[in-house]
C-alpha positions as CSV (number, residue, x, y, z in Angstrom):
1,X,0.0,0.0,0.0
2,X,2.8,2.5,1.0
3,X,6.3,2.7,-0.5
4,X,9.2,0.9,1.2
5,X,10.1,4.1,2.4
6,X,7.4,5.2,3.8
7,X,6.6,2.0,5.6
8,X,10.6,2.3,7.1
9,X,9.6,6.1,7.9
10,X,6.2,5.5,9.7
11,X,8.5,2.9,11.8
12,X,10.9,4.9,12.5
13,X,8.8,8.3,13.6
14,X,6.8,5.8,15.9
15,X,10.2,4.7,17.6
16,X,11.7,8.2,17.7
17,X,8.3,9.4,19.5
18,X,8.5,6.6,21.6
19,X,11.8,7.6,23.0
20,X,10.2,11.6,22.8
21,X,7.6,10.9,24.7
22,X,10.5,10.0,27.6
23,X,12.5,13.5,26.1
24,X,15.4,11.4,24.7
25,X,16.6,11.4,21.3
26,X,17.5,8.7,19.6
27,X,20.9,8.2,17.1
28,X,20.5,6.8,13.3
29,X,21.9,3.5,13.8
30,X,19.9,2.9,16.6
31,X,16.6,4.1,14.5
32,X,17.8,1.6,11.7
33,X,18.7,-1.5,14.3
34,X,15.3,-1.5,15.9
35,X,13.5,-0.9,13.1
36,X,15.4,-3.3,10.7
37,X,16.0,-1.0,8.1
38,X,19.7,-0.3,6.7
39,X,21.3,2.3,7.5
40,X,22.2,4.5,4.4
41,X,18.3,4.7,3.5
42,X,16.9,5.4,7.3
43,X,19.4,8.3,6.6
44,X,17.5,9.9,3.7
45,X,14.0,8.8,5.1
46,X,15.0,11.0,8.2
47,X,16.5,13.7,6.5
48,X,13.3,14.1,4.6
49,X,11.1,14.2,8.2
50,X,13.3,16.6,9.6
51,X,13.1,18.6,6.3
52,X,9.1,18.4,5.9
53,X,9.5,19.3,9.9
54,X,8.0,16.2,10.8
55,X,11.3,15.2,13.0
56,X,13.9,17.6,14.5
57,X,17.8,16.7,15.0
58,X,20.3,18.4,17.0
59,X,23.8,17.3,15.8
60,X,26.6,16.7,18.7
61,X,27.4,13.8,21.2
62,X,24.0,14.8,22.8
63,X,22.3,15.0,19.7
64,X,19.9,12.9,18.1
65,X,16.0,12.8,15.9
66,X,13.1,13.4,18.3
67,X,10.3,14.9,18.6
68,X,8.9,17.7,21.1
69,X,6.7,16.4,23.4
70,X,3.9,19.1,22.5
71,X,3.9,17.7,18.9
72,X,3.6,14.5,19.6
73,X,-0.2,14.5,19.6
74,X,-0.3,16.9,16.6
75,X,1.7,14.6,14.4
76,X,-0.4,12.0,12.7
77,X,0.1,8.8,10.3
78,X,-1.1,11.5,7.1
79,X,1.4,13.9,7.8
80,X,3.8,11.4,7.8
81,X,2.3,9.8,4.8
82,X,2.2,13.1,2.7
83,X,5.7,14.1,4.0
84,X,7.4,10.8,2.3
85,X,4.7,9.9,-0.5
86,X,2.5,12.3,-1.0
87,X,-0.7,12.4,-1.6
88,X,-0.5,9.5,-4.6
89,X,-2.5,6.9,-2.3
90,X,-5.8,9.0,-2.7
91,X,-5.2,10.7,-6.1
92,X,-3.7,8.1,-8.2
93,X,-5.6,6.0,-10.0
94,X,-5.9,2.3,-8.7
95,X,-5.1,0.7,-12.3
96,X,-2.6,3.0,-13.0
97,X,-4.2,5.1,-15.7
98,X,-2.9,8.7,-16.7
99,X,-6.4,10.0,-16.4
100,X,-9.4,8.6,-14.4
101,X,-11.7,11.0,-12.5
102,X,-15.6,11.2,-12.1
103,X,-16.1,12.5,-15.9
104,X,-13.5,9.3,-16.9
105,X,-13.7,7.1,-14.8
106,X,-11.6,3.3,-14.5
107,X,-13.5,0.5,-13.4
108,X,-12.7,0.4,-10.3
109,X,-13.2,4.5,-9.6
110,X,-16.1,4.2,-8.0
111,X,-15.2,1.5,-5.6
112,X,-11.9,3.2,-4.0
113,X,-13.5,6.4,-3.4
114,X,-14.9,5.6,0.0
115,X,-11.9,3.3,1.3
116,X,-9.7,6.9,0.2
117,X,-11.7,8.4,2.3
118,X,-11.9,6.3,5.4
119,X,-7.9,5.9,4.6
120,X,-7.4,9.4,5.0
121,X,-9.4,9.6,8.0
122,X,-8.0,6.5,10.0
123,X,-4.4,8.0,8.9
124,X,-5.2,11.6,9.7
125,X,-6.8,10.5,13.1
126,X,-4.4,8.3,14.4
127,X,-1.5,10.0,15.9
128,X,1.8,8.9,16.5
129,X,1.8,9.5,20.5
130,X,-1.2,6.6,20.8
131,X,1.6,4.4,18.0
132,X,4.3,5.4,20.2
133,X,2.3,4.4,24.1
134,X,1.2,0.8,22.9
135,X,5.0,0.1,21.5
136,X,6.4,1.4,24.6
137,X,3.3,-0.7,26.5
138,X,4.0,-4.0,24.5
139,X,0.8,-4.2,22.6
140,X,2.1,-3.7,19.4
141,X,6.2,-4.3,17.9
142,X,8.0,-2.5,15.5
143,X,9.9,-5.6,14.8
144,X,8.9,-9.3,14.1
């Protein structure tokens, strides 16, 4: 559904926000161990958060991505989504066509219009604090 990227980024802002919630910030190598992702392409997934503001990073022996704890609640799955992929996943047609719209439609038009929308919902109302307390809380892993 998402692009490898993305998937690696929604990982990794969930385990940086994890370690925010507890104001620590957390290195690159330790992002890509615990989220099993290598190294060289956590680097430009995070670079790209902490451009699009998603993430910050201070550089420094005490430096590290995080997030402020006051943004935690703000920052949702979408923003995170948009930030790395855009908004493809709602506007892109599901066969791949050049143009499909209302006026044009592809076969299965019709049929994706709703699950967009509940998409965009469930990702725009799920923020990455709640991600963040049932990792830290065991309910859910980042890892298999």
């Amino acid at each position: 559904m998402f692009s490898k990227s993305c998937e690696y980024g929604i990982r990794a802002a969930i385990y940086i926000a994890k370690h925010s919630i507890k104001n620590h910030k957390v290195s690159l190598k330790e992002v890509a161990k615990h989220t099993d992702s290598p190294p060289a392409f956590m680097a430009k997934i995070l670079q790209k958060l902490t451009k699009t503001e998603v993430l910050s990073s201070l550089k420094g022996p005490t430096g590290g991505f995080f997030i402020a704890v006051a943004d935690l609640e703000k920052v949702s799955l979408l923003t995170i989504v948009l930030a790395i992929d855009g908004d493809g996943i709602f506007e892109n047609c599901t066969l791949g066509l050049r143009r499909c719209d209302g006026q044009k439609p592809c076969p299965m038009h019709v049929n994706f219009i709703k699950i967009r929308e509940e998409m965009r919902y469930t990702l725009g109302s799920t923020s990455l604090k709640s991600l963040a307390e049932e990792v830290s809380d065991g309910v859910t892993f980042l890892k298999r």
